[in-house]
TORPA-4810 file (N, C-alpha, C, O; in nm, 3 decimals):
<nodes>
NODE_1_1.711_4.659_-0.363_1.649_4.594_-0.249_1.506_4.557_-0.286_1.421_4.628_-0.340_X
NODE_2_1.498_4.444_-0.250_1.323_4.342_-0.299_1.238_4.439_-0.196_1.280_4.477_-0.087_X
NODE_3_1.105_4.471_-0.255_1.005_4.535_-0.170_0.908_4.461_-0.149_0.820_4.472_-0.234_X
NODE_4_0.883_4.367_-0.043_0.738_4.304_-0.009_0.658_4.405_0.076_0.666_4.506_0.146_X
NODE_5_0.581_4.315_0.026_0.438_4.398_0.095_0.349_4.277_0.187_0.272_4.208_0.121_X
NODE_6_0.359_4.248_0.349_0.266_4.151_0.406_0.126_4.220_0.446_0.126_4.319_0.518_X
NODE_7_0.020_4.170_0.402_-0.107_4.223_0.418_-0.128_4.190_0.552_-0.071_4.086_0.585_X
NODE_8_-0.196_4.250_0.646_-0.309_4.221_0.770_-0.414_4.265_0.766_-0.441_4.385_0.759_X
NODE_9_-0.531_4.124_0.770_-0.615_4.190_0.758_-0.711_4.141_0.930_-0.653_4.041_0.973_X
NODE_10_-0.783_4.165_0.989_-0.846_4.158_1.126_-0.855_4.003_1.142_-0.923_3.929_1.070_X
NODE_11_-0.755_3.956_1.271_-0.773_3.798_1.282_-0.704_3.712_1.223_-0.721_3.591_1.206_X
NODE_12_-0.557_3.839_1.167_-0.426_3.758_1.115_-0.403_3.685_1.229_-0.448_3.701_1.343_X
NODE_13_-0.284_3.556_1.160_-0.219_3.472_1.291_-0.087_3.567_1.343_0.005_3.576_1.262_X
NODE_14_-0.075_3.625_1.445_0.042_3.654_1.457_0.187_3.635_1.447_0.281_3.710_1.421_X
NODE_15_0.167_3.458_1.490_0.309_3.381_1.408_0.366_3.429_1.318_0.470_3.494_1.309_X
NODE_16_0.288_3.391_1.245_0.270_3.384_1.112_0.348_3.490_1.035_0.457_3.478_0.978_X
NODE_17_0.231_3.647_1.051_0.285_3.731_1.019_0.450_3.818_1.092_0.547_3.849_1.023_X
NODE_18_0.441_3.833_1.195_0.533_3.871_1.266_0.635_3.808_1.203_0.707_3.876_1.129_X
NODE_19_0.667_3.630_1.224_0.787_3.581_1.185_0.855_3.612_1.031_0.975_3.600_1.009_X
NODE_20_0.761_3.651_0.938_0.759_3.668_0.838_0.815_3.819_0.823_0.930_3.842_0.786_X
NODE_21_0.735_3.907_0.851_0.838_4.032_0.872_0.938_4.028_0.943_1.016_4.113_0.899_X
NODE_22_0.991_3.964_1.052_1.095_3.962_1.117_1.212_3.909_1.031_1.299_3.992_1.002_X
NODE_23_1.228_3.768_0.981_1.316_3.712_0.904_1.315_3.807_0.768_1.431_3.820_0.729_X
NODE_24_1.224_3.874_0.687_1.252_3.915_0.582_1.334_4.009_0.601_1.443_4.022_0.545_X
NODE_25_1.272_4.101_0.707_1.395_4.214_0.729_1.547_4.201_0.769_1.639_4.276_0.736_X
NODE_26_1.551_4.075_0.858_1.688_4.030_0.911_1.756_4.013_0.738_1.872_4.045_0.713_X
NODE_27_1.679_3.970_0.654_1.786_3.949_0.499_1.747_4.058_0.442_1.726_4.052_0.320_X
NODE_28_1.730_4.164_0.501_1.743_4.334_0.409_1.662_4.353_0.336_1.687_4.452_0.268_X
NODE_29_1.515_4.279_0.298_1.462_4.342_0.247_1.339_4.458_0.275_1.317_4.480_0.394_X
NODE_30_1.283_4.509_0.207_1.237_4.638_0.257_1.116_4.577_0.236_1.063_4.552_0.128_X
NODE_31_1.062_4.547_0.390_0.891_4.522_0.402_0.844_4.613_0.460_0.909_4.688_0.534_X
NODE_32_0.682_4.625_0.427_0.585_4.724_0.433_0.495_4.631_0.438_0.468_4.542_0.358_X
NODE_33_0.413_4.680_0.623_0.317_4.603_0.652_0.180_4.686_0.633_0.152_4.789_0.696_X
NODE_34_0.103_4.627_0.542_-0.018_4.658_0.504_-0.113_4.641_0.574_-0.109_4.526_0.620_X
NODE_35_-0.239_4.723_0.624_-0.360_4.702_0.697_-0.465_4.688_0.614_-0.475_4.785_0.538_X
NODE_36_-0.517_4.635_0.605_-0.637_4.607_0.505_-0.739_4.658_0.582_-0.853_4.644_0.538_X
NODE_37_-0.717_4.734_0.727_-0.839_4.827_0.767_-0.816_4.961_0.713_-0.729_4.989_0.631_X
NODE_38_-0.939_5.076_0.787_-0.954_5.156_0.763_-0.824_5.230_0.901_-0.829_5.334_0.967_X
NODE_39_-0.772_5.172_0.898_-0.669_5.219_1.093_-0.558_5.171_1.053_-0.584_5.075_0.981_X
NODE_40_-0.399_5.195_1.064_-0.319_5.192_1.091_-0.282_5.021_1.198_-0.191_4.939_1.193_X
NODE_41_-0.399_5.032_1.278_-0.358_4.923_1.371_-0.487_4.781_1.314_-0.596_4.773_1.257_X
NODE_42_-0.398_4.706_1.365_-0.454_4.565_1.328_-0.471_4.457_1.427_-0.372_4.416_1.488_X
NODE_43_-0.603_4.401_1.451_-0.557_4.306_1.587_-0.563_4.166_1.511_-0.639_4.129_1.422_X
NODE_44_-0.477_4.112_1.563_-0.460_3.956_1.559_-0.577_3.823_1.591_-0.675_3.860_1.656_X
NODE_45_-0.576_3.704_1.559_-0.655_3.586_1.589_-0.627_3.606_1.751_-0.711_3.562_1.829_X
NODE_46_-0.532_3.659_1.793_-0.500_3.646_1.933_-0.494_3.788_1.998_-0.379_3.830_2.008_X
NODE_47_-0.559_3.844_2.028_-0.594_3.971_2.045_-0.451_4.040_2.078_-0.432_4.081_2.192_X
NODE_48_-0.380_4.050_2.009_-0.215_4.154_1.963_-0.240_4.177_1.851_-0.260_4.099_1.757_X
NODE_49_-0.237_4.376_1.861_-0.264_4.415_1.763_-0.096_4.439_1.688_0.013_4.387_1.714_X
NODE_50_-0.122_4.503_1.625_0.010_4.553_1.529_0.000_4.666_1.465_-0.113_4.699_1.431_X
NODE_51_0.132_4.769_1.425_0.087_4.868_1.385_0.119_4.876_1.247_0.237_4.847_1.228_X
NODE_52_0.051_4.906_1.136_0.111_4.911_0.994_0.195_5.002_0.967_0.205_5.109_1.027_X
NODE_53_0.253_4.969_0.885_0.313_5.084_0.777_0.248_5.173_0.703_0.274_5.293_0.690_X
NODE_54_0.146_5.100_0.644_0.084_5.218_0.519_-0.061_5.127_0.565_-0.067_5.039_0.651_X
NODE_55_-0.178_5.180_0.474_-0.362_5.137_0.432_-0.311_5.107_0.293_-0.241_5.170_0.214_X
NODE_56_-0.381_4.970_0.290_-0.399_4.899_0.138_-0.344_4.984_0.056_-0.234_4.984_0.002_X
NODE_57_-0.517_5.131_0.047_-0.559_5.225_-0.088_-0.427_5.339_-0.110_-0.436_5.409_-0.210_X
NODE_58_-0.316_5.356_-0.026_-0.199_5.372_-0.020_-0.062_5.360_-0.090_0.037_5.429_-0.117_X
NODE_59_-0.117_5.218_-0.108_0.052_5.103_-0.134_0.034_5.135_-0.257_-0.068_5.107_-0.319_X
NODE_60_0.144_5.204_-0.312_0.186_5.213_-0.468_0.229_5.087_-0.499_0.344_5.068_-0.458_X
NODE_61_0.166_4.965_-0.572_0.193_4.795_-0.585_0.278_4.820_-0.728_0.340_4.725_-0.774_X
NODE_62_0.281_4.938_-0.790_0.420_4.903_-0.904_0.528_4.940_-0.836_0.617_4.959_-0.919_X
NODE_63_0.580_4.967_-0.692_0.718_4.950_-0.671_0.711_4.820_-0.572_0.774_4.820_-0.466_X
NODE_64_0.645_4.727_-0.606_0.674_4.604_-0.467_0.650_4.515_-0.573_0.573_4.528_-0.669_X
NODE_65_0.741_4.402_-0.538_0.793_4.271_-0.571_0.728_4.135_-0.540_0.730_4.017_-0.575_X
NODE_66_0.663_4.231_-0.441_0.589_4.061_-0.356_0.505_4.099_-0.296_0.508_4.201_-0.227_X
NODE_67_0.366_3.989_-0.319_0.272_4.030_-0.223_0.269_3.878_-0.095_0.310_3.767_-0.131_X
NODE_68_0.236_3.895_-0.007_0.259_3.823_0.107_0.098_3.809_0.214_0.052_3.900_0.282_X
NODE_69_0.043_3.678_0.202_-0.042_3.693_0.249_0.001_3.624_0.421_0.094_3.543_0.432_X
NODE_70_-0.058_3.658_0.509_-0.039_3.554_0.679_-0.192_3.468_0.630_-0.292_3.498_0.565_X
NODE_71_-0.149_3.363_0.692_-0.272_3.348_0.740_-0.350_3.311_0.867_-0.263_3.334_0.951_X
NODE_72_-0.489_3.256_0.958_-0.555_3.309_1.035_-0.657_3.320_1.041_-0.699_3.398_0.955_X
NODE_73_-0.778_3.252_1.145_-0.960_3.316_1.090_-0.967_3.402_1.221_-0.925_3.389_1.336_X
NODE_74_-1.043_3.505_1.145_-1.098_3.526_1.034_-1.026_3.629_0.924_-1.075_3.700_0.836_X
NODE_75_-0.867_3.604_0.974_-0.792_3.708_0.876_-0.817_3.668_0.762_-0.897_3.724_0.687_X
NODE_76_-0.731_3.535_0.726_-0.771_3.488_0.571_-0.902_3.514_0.530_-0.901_3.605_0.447_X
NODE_77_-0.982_3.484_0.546_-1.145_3.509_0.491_-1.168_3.649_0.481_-1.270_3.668_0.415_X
NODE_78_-1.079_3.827_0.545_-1.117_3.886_0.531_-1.017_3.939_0.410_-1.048_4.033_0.337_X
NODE_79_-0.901_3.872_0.399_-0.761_3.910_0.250_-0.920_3.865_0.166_-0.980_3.959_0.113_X
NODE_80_-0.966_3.764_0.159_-1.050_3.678_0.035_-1.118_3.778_-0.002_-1.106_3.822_-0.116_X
NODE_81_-1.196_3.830_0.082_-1.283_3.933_0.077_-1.284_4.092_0.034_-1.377_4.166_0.004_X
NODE_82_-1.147_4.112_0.045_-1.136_4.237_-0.001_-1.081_4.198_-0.172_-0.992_4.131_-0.225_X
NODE_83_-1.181_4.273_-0.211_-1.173_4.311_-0.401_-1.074_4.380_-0.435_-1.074_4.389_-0.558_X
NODE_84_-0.980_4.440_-0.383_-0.871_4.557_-0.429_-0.753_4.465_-0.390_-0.656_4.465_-0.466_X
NODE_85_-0.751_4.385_-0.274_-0.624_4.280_-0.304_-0.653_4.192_-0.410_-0.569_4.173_-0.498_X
NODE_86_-0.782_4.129_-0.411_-0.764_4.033_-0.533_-0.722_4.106_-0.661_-0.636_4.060_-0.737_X
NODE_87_-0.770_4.192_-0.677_-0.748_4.252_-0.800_-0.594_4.271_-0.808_-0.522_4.236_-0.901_X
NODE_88_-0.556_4.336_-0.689_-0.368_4.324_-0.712_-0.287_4.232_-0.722_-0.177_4.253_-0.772_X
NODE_89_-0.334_4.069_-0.661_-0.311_3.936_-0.672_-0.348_3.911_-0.829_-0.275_3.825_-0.879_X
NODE_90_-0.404_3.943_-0.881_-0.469_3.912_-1.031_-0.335_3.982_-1.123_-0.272_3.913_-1.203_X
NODE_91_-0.311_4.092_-1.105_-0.224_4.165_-1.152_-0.045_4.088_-1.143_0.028_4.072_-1.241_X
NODE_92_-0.020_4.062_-1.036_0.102_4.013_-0.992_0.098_3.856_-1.026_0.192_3.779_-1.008_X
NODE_93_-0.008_3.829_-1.071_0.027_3.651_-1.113_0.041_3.702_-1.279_0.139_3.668_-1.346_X
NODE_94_-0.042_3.766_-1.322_-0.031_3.771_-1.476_0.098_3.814_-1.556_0.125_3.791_-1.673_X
NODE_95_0.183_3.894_-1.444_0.284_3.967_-1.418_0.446_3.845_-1.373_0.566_3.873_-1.371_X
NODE_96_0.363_3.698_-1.339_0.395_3.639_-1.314_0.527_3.668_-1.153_0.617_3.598_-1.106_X
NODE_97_0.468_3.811_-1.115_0.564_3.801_-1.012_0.482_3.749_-0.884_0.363_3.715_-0.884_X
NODE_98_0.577_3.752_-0.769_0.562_3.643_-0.667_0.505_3.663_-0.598_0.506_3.777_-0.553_X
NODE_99_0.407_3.552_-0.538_0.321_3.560_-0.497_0.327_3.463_-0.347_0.357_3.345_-0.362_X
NODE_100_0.293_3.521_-0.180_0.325_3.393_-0.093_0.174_3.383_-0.045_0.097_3.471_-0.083_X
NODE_101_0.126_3.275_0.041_0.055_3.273_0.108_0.091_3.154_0.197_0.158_3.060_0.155_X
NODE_102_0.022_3.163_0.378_0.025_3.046_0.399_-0.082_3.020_0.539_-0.143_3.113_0.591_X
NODE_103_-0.088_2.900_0.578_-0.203_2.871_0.654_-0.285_2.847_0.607_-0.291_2.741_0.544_X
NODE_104_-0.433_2.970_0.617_-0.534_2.949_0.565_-0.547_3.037_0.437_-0.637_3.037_0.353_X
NODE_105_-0.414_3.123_0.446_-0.430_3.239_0.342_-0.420_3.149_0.200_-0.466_3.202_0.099_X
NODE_106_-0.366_3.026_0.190_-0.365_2.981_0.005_-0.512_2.986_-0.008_-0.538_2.962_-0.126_X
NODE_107_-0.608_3.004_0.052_-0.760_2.980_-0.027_-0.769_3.132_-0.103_-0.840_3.146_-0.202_X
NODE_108_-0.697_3.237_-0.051_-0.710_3.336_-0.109_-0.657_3.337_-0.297_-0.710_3.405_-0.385_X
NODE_109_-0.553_3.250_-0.310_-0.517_3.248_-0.454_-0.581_3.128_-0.496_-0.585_3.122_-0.619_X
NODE_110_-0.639_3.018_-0.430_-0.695_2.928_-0.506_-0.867_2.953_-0.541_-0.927_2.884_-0.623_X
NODE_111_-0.936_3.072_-0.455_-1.057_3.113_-0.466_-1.042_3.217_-0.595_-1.141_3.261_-0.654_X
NODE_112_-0.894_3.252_-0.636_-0.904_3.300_-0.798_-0.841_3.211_-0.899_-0.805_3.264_-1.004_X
NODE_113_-0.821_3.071_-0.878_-0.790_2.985_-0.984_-0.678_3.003_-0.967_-0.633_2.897_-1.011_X
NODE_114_-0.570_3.075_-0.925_-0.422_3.082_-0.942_-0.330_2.935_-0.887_-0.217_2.903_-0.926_X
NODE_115_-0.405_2.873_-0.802_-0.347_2.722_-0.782_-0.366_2.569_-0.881_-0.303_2.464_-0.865_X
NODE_116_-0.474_2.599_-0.988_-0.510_2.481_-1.014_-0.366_2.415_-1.122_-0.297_2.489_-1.191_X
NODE_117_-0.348_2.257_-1.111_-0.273_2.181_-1.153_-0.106_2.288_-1.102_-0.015_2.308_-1.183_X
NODE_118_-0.107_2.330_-0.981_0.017_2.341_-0.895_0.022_2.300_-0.763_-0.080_2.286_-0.696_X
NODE_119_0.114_2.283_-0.727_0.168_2.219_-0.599_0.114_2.351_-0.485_0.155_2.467_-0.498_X
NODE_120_0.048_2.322_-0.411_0.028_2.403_-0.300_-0.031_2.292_-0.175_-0.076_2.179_-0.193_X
NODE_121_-0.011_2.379_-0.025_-0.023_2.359_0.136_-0.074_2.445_0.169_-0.070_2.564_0.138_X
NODE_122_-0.151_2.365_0.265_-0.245_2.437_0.352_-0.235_2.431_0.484_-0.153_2.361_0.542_X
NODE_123_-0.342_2.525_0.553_-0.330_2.451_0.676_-0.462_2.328_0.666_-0.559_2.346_0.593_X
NODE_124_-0.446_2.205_0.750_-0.519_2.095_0.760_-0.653_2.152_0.750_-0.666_2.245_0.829_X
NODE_125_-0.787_2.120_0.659_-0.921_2.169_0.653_-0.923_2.254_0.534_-1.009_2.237_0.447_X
NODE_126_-0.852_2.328_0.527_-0.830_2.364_0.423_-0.818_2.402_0.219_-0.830_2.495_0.139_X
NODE_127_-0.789_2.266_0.225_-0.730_2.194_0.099_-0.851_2.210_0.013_-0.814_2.214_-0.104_X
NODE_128_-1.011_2.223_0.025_-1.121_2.200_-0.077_-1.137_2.356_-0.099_-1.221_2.395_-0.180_X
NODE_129_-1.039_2.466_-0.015_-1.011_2.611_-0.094_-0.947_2.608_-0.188_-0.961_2.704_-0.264_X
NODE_130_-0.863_2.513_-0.222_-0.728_2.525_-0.329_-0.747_2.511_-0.427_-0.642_2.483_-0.485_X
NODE_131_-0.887_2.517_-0.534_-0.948_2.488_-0.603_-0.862_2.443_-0.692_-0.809_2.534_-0.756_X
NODE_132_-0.807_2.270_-0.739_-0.727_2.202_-0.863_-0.647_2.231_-0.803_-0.570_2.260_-0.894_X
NODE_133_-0.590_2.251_-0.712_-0.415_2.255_-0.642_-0.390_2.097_-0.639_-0.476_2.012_-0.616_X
NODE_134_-0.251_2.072_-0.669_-0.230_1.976_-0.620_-0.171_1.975_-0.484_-0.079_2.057_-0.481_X
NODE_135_-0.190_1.902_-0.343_-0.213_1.900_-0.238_-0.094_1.854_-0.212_-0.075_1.745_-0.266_X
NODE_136_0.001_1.896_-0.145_0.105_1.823_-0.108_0.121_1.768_0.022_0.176_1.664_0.059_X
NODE_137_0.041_1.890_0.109_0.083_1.838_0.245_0.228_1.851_0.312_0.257_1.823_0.428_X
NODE_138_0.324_1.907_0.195_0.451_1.933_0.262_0.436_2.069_0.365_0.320_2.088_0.402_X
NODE_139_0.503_2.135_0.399_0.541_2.222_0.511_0.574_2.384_0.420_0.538_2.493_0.464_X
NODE_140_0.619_2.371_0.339_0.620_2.494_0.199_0.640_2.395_0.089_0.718_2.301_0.076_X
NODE_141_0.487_2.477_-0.033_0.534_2.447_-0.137_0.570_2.549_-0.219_0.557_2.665_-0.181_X
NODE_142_0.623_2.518_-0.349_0.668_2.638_-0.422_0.614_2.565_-0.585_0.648_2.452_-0.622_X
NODE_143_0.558_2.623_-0.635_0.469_2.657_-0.764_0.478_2.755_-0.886_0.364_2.781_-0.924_X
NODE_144_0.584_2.824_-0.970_0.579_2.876_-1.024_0.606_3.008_-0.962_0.714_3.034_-0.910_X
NODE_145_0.514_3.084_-0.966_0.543_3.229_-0.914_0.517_3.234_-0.750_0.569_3.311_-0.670_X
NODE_146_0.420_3.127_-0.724_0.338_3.123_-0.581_0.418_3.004_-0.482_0.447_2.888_-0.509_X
NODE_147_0.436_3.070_-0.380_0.476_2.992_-0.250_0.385_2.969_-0.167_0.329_3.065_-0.114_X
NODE_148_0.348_2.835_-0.134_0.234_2.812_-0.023_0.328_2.734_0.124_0.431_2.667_0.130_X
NODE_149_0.225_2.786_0.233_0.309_2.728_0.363_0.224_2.682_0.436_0.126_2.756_0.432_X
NODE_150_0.202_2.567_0.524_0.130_2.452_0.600_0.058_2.551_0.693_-0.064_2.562_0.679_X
NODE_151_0.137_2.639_0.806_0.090_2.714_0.941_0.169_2.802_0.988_0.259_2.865_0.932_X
NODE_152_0.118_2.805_1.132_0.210_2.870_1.202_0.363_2.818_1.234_0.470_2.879_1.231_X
NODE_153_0.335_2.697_1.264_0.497_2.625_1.287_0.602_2.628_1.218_0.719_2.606_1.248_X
NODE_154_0.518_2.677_1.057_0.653_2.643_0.959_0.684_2.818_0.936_0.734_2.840_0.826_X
NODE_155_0.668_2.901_0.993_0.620_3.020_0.983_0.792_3.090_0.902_0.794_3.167_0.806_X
NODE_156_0.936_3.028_0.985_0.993_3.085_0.954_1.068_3.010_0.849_1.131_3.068_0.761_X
NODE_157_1.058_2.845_0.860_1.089_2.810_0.716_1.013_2.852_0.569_1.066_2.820_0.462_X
NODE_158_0.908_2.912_0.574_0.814_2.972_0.445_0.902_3.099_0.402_0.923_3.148_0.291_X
NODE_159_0.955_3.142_0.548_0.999_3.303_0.508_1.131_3.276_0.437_1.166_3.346_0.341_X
NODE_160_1.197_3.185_0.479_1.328_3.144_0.462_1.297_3.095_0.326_1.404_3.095_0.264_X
NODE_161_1.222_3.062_0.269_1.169_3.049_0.132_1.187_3.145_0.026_1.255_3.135_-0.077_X
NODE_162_1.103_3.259_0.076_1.106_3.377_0.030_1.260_3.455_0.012_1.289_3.536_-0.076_X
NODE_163_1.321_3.422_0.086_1.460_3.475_0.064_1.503_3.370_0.003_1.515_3.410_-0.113_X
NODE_164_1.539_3.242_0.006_1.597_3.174_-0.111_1.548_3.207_-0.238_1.629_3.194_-0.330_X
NODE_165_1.443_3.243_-0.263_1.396_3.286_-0.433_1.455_3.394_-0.484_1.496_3.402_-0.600_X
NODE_166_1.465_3.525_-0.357_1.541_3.637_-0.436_1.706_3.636_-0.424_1.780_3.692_-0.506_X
NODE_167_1.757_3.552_-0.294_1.867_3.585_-0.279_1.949_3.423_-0.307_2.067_3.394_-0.288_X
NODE_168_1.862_3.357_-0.348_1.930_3.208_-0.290_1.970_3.112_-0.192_1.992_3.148_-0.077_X
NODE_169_1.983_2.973_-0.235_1.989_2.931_-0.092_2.084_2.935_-0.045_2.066_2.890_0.068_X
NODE_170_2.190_2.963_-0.058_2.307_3.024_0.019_2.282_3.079_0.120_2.301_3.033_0.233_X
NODE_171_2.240_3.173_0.095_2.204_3.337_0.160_2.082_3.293_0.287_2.084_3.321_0.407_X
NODE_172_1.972_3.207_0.199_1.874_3.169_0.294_1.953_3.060_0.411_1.945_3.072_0.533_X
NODE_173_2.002_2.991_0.362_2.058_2.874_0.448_2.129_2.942_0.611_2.111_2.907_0.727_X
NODE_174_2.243_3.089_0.527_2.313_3.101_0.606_2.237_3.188_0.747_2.263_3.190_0.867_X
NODE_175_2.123_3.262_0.651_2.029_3.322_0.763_1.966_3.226_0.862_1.914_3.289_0.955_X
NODE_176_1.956_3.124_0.870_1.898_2.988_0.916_1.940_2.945_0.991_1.882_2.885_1.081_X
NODE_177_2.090_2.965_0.975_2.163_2.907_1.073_2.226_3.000_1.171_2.267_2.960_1.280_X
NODE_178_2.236_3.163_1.118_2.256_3.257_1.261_2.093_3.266_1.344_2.080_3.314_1.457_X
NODE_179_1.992_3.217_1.271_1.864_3.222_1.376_1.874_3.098_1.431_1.760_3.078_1.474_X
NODE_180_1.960_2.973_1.463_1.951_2.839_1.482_1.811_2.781_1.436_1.752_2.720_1.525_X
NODE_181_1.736_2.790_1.290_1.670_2.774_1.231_1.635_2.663_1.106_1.538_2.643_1.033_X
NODE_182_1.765_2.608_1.124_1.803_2.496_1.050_1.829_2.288_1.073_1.866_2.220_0.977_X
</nodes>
């Protein structure tokens, strides 16, 4: 079973994240929601908090597969900000394993070079974080190890992403279509 890991950090989008743990788990995999506070609980861009699973300094990152950013202001700007995710984002690209972000969260991998001359989405305003990304403007892009996603709207086609990479699109498709998601 694939182990992601979705970070929250204060002023995630809730969409975003929620839909993202919701669909991953509906396809079995074993997510673990991360707080990038010093608390267990996390409040949202929209004042709904959430409760984690584990604290960052916690997450043993050699048994997880995926790191998963939401994005959100001032969540994204506070993933950017913390030095112990980048450093584990640094680790998992070199590692070449997978890497998501979406919204505002791609500035988090393009503020470490991990986007330049690849296909990545943002949310609109965005795009001069992606430092050398190439800009697509599609709704999810997919890049090598890294998946980027537009917003909140596309919240559960990004996730549905994420399961086509480990399980295929079969598997993703068919989840898609018992959520009438397709």
């Amino acid at each position: 079973m694939k182990k992601i890991a979705v970070h929250l950090a204060e002023g995630f989008e809730e969409i975003e994240a929620i839909s993202i743990i919701d669909v991953l788990r509906r396809a079995v995999f074993d997510v673990t929601i991360v707080s990038m506070n010093k608390s267990m609980e996390v409040d949202g861009a929209h004042q709904i908090t959430v409760k984690a699973d584990t604290l960052f300094e916690d997450l043993d990152y050699d048994n997880i597969d995926m790191i998963v950013l939401p994005g959100g202001m001032p969540g994204a700007a506070n993933l950017k900000a913390h030095s112990g995710l980048r450093e584990q984002i640094l680790n998992f690209n070199d590692m070449q394993k997978p890497l998501a972000a979406i919204c505002a969260a791609p500035m988090v991998f393009g503020n470490l070079g991990l986007l330049k001359e690849k296909k990545a989405t943002c949310f609109p305003g965005f795009e001069d974080e992606l430092h050398g990304a190439i800009i697509t403007g599609e709704a999810v892009a997919e890049a090598g190890n890294i998946i980027t996603g537009k917003g909140a709207g596309v919240a559960i086609k990004f996730a549905l992403k994420i399961v086509e990479l480990f399980n295929g699109k079969e598997v993703a498709d068919d989840l898609a279509a018992k959520m009438i998601a397709n």
